[in-house]
C-alpha positions in Angstrom: 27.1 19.0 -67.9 24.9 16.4 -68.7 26.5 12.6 -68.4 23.1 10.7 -69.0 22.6 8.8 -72.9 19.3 9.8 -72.6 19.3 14.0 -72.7 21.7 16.0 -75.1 23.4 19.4 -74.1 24.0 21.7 -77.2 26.5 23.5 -77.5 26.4 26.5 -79.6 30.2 28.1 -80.8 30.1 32.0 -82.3 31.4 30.6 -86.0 32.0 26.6 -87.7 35.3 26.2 -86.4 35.2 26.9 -83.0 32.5 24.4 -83.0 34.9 21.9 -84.4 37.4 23.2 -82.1 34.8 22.3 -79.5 33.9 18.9 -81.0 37.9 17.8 -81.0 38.4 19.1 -77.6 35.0 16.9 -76.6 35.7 13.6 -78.5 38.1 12.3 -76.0 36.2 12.4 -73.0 33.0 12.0 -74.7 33.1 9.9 -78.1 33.4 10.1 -81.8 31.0 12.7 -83.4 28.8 12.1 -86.5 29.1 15.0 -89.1 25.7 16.6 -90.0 24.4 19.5 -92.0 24.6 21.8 -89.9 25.6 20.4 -86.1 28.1 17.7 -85.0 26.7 15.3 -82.6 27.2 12.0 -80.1 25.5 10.3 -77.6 26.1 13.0 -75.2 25.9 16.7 -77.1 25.0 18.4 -80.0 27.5 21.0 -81.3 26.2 23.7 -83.4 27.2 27.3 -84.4 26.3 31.1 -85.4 27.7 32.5 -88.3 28.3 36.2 -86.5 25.3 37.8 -85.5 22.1 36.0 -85.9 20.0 39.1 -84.7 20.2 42.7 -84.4 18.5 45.4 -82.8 15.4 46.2 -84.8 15.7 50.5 -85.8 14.5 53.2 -83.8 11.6 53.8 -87.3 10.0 50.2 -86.3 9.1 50.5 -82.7 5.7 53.3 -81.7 6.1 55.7 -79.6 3.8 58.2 -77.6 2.8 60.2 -80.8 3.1 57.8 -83.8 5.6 56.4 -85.3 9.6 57.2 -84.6 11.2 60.4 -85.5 13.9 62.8 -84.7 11.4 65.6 -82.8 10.5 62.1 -80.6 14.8 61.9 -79.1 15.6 60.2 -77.1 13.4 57.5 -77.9 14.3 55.1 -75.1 12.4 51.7 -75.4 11.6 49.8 -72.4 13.2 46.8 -74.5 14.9 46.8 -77.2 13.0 44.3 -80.1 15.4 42.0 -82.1 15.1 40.7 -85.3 16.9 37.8 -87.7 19.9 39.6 -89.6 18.7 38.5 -92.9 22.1 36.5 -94.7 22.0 34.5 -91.5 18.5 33.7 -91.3 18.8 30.2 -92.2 21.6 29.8 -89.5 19.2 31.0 -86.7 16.4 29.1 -88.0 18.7 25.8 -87.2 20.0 26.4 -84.0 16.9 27.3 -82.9 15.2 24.1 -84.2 18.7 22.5 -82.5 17.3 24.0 -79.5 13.8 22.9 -79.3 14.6 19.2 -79.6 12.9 17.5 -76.8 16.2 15.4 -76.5 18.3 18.6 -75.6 18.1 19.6 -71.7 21.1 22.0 -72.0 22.6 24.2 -73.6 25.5 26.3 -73.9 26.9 29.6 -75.3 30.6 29.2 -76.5 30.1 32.1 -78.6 32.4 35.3 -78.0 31.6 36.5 -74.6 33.7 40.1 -75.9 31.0 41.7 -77.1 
């Protein structure tokens, strides 16, 4: 993990209180946290968190396939990858950890969400 002042590792915990299960656990090896919005943070991390599934797997009807668009005369339809989109009542959620993510400050980061599924 990082031990420099000047980067920041987020942390990102599968619901809000395993991240402040994360942020207790942290405070006493790595300072007090300030209280945000929507992330804890110190001189050292940044502790965020999902609220269940950001994404989903977009359905079969919006990907193309070989003749048009997706029907049941197309099975198995098969994608080389599968496309994911924002689940829509957590939407906001995604949109701040990803802007968590993209801070030029933040050189890490790490998934303490719920590696069971």
């Amino acid at each position: 993990m990082n031990t420099t002042g000047n980067f920041k590792t987020l942390v990102i915990a599968e619901k809000p209180s395993v991240a402040q299960d994360i942020v207790r656990a942290l405070t006493p090896v790595a300072g007090k946290f300030e209280k945000h919005d929507d992330h804890f943070e110190n001189d050292r991390y940044v502790v965020s968190s999902a609220v269940g599934h950001l994404v989903e797997i977009a359905a079969p009807e919006q990907y193309d396939v070989k003749r048009g668009k997706w029907s049941f005369a197309h099975l198995p339809v098969i994608p080389p990858y599968f496309d994911l989109k924002p689940v829509d009542k957590t939407k906001s959620r995604l949109n701040a950890v990803v802007r968590l993510a993209k801070r030029k400050d933040v050189t890490e980061l790490v998934n303490a969400c719920d590696a069971g599924r």
